[in-house]
N, C-alpha and C positions, 0 to 999 in steps of 0.2 A: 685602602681604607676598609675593604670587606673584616679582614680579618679583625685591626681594630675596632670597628663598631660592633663585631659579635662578643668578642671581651667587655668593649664598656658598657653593653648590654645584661651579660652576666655578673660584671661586679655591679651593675647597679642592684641587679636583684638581691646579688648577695650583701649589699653594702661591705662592700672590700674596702671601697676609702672609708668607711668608717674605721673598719680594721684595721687599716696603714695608723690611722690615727691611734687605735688603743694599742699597736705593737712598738709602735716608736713616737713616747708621750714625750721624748726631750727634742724631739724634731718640730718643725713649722710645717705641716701638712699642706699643700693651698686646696683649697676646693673646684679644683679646675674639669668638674665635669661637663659640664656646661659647658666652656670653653672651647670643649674639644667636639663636641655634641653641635654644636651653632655656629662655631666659627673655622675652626680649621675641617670641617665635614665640606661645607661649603665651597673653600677655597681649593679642595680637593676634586670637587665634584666641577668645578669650572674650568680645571688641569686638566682633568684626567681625557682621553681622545671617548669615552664609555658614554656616550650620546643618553644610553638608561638615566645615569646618573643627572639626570641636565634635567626638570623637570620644566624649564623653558621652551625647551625645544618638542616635547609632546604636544601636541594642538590636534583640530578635528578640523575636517574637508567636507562638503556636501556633495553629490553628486544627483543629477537626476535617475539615477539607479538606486543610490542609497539616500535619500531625503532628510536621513535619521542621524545621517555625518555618521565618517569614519576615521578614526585615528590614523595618525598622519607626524610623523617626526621629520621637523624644521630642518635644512640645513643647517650647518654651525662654520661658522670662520674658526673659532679655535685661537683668539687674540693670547688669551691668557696663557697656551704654550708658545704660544712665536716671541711675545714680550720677554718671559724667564728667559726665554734662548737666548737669546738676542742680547736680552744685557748679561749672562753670565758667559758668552762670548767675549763681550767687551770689557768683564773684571778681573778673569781670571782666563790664562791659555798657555800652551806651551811655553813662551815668550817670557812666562813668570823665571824670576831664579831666588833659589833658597838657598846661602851660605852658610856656613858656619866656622869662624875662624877662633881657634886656641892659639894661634904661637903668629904674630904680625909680622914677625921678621919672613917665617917660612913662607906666608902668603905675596910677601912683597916679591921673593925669589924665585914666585909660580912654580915652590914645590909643594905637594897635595898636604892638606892638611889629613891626618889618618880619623881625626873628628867628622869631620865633615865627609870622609869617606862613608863612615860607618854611616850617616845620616842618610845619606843619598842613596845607599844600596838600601837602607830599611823604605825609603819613599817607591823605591826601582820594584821592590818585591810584591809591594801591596798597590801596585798598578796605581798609586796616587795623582801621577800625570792625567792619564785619560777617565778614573773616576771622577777626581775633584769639581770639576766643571760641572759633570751630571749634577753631583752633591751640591753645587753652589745652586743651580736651575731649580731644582727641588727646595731646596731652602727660602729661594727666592718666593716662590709660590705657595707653599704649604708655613711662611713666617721661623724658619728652623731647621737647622738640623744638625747631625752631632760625630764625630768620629768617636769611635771605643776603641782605647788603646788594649791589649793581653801582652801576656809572652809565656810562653811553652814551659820555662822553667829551663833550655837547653840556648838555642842561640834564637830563634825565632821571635819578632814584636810584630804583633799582629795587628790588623784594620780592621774596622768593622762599621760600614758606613752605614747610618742609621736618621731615618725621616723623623717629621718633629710630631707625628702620630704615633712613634715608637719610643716617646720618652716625655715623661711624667718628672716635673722638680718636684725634690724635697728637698732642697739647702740651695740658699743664693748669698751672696754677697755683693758689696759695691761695683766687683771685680769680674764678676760671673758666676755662673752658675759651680757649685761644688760639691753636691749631691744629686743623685735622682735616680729613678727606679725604669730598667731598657724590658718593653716586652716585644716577644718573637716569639712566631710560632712557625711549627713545620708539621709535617705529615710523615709516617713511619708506617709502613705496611697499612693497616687500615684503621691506625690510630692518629690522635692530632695532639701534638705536645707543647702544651704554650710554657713558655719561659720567663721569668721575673729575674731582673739581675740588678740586684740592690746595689749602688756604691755611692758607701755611707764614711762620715769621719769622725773616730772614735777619737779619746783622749784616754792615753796610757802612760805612766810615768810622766805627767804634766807637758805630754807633746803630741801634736794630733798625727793620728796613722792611718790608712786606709783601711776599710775592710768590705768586702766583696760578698753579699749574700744570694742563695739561689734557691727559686721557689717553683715546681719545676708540676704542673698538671694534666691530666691526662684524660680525653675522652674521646670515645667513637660517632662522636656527633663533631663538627663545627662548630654549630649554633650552641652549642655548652662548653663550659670552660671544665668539667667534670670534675675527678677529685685529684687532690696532691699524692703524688709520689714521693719516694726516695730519686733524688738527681741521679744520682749515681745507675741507675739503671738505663735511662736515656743516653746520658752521658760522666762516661766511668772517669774521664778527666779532672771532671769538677767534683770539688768538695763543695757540700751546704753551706761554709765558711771561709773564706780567706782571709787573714789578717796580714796585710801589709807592714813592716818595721817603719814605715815612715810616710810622708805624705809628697807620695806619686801622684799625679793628674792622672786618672785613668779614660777619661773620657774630655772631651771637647764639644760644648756647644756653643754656637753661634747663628744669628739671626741676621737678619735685614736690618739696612741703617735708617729703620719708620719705626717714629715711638708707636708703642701700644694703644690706641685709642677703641679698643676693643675694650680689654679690663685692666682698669688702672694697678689693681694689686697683683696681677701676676708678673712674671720675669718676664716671660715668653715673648717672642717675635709674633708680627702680624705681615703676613701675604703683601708685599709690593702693590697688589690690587687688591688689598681689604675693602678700599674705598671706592673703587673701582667695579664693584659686580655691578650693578646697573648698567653703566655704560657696554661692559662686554657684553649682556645681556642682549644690550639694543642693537648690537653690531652682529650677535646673529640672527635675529629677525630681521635686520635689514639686510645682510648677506642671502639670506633665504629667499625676502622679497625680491630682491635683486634675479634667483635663479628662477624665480615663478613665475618673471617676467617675463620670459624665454617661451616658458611652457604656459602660460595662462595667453601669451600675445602672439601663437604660432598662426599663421595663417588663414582665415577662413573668409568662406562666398556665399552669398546667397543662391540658392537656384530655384526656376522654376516646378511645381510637383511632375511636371510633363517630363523634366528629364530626370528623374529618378524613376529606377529599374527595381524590378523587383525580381525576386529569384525564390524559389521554391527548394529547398534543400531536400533531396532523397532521403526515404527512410527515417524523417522525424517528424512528425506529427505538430509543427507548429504554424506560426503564424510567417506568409514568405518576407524574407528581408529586402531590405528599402535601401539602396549605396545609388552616388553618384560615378558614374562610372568618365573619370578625367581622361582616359585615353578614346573616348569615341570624338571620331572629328566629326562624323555627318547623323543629322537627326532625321528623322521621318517628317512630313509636311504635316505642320498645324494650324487651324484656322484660328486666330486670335485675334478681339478687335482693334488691340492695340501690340504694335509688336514690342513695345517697351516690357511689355509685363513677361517676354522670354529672355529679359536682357540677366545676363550671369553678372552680380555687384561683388564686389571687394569689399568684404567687411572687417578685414584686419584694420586692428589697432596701432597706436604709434606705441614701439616701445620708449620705454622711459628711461635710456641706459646713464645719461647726464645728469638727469635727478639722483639716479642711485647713488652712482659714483659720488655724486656734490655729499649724498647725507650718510653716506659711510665714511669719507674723507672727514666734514665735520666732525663723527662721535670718533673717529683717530685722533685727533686733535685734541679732544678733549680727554680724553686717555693719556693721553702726555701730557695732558695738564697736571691729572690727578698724581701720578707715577712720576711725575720732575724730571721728565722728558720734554726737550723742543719741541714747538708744535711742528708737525712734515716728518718726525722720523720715521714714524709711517704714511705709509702712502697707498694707496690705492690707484690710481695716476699711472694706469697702461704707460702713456706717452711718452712720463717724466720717469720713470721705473723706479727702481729702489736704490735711497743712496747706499753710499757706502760707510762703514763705520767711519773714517777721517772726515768727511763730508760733513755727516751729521753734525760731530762733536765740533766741528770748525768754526759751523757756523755760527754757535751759540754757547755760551759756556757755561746753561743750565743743564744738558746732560753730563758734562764733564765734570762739575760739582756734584752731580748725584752718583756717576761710578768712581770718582774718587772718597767718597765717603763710605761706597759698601768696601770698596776696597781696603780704608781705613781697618774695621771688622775685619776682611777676611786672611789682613798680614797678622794682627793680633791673634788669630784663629790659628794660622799656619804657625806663628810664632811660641805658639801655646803645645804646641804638636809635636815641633822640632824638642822642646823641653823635655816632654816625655818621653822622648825617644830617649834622651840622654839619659832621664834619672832613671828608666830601666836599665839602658846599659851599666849605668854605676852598680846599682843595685843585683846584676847577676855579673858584674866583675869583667865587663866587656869594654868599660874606659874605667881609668882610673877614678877614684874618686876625688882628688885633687883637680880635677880637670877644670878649668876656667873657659869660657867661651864667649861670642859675640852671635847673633844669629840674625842676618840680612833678607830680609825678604824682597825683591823689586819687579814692579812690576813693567810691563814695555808700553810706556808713553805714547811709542810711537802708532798706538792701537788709537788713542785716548787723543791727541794733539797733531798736525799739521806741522812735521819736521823741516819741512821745506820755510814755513812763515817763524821756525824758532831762530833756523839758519839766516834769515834775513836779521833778526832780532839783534842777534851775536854782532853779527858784521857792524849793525850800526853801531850800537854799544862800542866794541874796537875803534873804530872810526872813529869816534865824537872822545876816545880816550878817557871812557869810563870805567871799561874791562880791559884786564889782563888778554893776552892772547895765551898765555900757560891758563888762567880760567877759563878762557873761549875753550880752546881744546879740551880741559877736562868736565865742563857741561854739556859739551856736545857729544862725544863719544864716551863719556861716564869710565875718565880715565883717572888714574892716580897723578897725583903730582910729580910724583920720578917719571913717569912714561910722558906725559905732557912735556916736562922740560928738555927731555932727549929726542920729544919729535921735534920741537922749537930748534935747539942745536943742530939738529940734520938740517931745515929749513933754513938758519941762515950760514950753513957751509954751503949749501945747494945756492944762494943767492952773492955769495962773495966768488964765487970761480965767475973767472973773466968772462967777459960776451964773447970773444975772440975765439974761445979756446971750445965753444959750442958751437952746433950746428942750428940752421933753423929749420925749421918746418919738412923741407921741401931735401932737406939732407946734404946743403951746399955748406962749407964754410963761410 
C-alpha cells in the first residue's frame, strides 16, 4: 500500500483524476479517491502483519519510573489474515480442474485434446497453480483483484497478478469490468519508475478493438511521482500505443461475492470483513489483554522491610539498592511484638484465563456472523482444537453457501481467463481460428461436503428406487455415462459367475 498511497498522494496534488477525466471525455471517470483513501487503505492496514500500520494496537503503559506513560504496541491476533487464508483454502486449491474440450468424440476416447494442451501449458508457465490462491486471499481482503493478460508477439502469454490497490475502472458493464488503468512501480538504479497501463476499447470500422496505452514517469524521490518520460527508454518493448484488431480480454478482474455497501456507485469489491473491522479490532485488544495477563498476574509477596538487603554498588556514587534476596533460608534474630508482622503474604492474583478465552470465543463468533461463516469455525478452545475444513462445512450449511458463492465468481474469473488465453492464440496463429470450444472449471467438493454422508445419500436413493445406479455411479465418482455403464456391466458379470466356482474368505472352495 506504501507505494500506492505515495501516487494517490501526488495525483491528488496534481489532480491527475481530473486529467483522466479531460484526456478521455468519451469515458465514465468514477471518482474513486476516496474510496481507495478510506476504505481499501483500511482493509489493507488490518491484512497487512505491519503492526505501524494498525493504529489500534499503539496504546501507552504507566510505570512508576515513567509516570508520564510510555508507548507501548498491543499484541495483535491477526484474524483478518487467518480468515482470507482460511477460506481461500477452501475455494480454491490444487484439487480445482480447468478443461477445455474442441472435438467430444477425442475426449470421450481419452485422447488429449491439443486445445486444452495449449491451455494448460499457458497456466503451467505462469505458475497459476500456486499463485492463484495467494491471488484469491488477497482479493479476498483488499475486495479485488485482477489477472493482465500480455504476449510477446512470438509464442509467450504472459500473467501478471495484480491487487485491487493497483487498478483503478474506467469502463464497466453489466458483465464486468472492461476498462481500467494498472499502476506499478519499480526502482532502477537510484530512480523510481511508476507505470500507467491504460486498456481502453476503441471503436474502428463500427467494431470495438483494444488499445493499450502507456504513461510511464520518472523520479529520484518515492514520495513524487516526478516527470513523464518516453516508455521506451524504461522499457524498449513497449510502444506508447498498442492497438489491438479486435476485442481480446486483456485483463481479468474479480472480487468477493459481498455487495458494495461502501459506495453504491462504484463496480468495485469490498473486503469479506468491510463490515468486520471493529470486531477484529476487539480480538486484538482482547488477545493482548489475554498476554498481559500472564505478565501483569506474575507472581508476587509481600515482605517485611527487615528482610530486604541493601548493597552498595562500587565505584558509583548513588543511592544503595534494596532486593529481596529468595535464596536466603536463615535470617538473623529479631525482636518483634508481634511475629505476624514478619510473616512473607502471597499477593498473586487469580489469573483470568476462562474469561479470556469465553470473550475471544464470543467476538469469533460473531466474526462469522458478519463473514457468513458458522459460528465455531473458529475457535479458541485449547481443548476442543481446530476443526477441520469437512467438520466445519458439515455441520452447517451457511459456510458452504458462502464458499460456494465466491466460488460461483472465481469459475467465471477462471473462465474469462481460459478465453483469453484462446483469443491470443488465434490472434498470433497458435490455434486456428475456426476453433470451437467448451471450458469446465470444477471444483473438489469433497474440500466443501462430507463424502462419506453423500455416499449414504446415494445408497438410500438406490434403495428406495429413486436413482439409477448408472446415475449413482456417475454422481459419485463424476464419471461419464459410457464409463458408468461398463463399470455396471463388469458388476453384474462379477455377480452372475456361480458361488461354486469362487472361493471364500479363508481360500477354501
Amino acid at each position: 500500500m506504501r507505494i500506492m498511497n505515495k501516487i494517490r498522494e501526488v495525483l491528488y496534488k496534481m489532480h491527475f483524476i481530473q486529467g483522466i477525466k479531460d484526456k478521455f471525455q468519451d469515458k465514465r471517470i468514477p471518482d474513486c479517491q476516496s474510496f481507495y483513501d478510506t476504505y481499501i487503505s483500511a482493509w489493507k492496514n488490518a491484512y497487512t502483519v505491519d503492526k505501524i500500520q494498525k493504529d489500534w494496537l499503539r496504546t501507552h503503559k504507566k510505570t512508576v519510573l515513567s509516570p508520564g506513560a510510555t508507548k507501548r504496541t498491543r499484541d495483535g491476533l491477526n484474524m483478518a489474515k487467518i480468515l482470507c487464508e482460511e477460506l481461500a483454502g477452501l475455494i480454491f486449491n490444487e484439487e480445482c480442474t480447468i478443461s477445455v474440450s474442441s472435438d467430444q468424440k477425442k475426449i470421450a476416447q481419452q485422447e488429449d485434446d491439443p486445445l486444452d494442451t495449449f491451455v494448460q501449458d499457458v497456466l503451467q508457465r505462469n505458475s497459476f497453480w500456486s499463485k492463484f490462491q495467494n491471488l484469491i486471499e488477497m482479493e479476498l481482503a483488499l475486495g479485488g483483484a485482477a489477472i493482465k493478460l500480455s504476449h510477446d508477439g512470438e509464442r509467450e502469454i504472459k500473467f501478471s497478478y495484480l491487487m485491487a490497490d493497483q487498478f483503478i475502472p474506467v469502463g464497466w458493464t453489466n458483465r464486468g469490468m472492461t476498462e481500467g488503468v494498472f499502476v506499478t512501480q519499480e526502482k532502477r538504479d537510484r530512480y523510481y519508475y511508476t507505470l500507467f497501463e491504460w486498456h481502453l476499447l476503441k471503436t474502428a470500422e463500427g467494431e470495438l478493438k483494444r488499445e493499450l496505452e502507456y504513461n510511464l514517469f520518472e523520479s529520484s524521490n518515492t514520495d513524487h511521482l516526478g516527470v513523464e518520460i518516453d516508455v521506451k527508454r524504461v522499457y524498449p518493448e513497449l510502444e506508447p500505443v498498442l492497438r489491438i484488431n479486435r476485442d481480446v480480454q486483456t485483463f481479468v478482474y474479480f472480487a468477493p461475492n459481498t455487495a458494495n455497501n461502501a459506495d453504491f456507485a462504484l463496480p468495485l469489491g469490498i473486503s469479506v470483513f468491510a463490515n468486520a473491522l471493529d470486531t477484529l479490532k476487539q480480538l486484538d485488544i482482547a488477545f493482548d489483554s489475554f498476554g498481559r495477563e500472564f505478565v501483569l498476574g506474575k507472581k508476587r509477596i509481600i515482605v517485611p522491610a527487615a528482610a530486604i538487603r541493601e548493597v552498595v554498588v562500587p565505584g558509583i556514587d548513588s543511592e544503595p539498592l534494596r532486593y529481596f534476596d529468595a535464596d536466603d533460608e536463615v535470617y538473623e534474630a529479631f525482636d518483634f511484638d508481634k511475629m505476624d508482622s514478619f510473616q512473607i503474604q502471597d499477593n498473586t492474583v487469580v489469573l483470568r484465563v476462562e474469561e479470556h478465552v469465553k470473550a475471544i470465543n464470543a467476538l469469533l463468533n460473531i466474526l462469522c456472523m458478519q463473514t457468513g461463516l458458522t459460528a465455531g469455525t473458529f475457535s479458541f478452545d485449547v481443548a476442543q482444537g481446530v476443526k477441520t475444513a469437512t467438520e466445519i462445512i458439515s455441520a452447517n450449511s451457511k459456510t458452504y453457501k458462502t464458499i460456494k458463492g465466491h466460488q460461483n465468481l472465481i469459475r467465471e474469473a477462471i473462465e474469462s481467463v481460459v478465453r483469453s488465453i484462446i483469443e491470443y492464440g488465434k490472434m498470433y496463429g497458435q490455434i486456428p481460428e475456426s476453433a470451437t470450444y467448451t471450458v469446465t472449471v470444477g471444483f473438489d467438493d469433497s474440500i466443501v461436503t462430507d463424502k462419506n454422508a453423500d455416499i449414504d445419500n446415494v445408497i438410500k436413493l438406490t434403495s428406495a428406487g429413486l436413482m439409477s445406479k448408472r446415475r449413482a455411479l456417475m454422481e459419485l465418482n463424476d464419471w461419464p455415462a459410457e464409463k458408468a455403464e461398463e463399470e455396471l456391466q463388469q458388476i453384474h458379470a462379477e455377480a452372475s459367475v456361480p458361488s461354486t466356482d469362487r472361493q471364500d474368505i479363508f481360500g477354501q472352495e
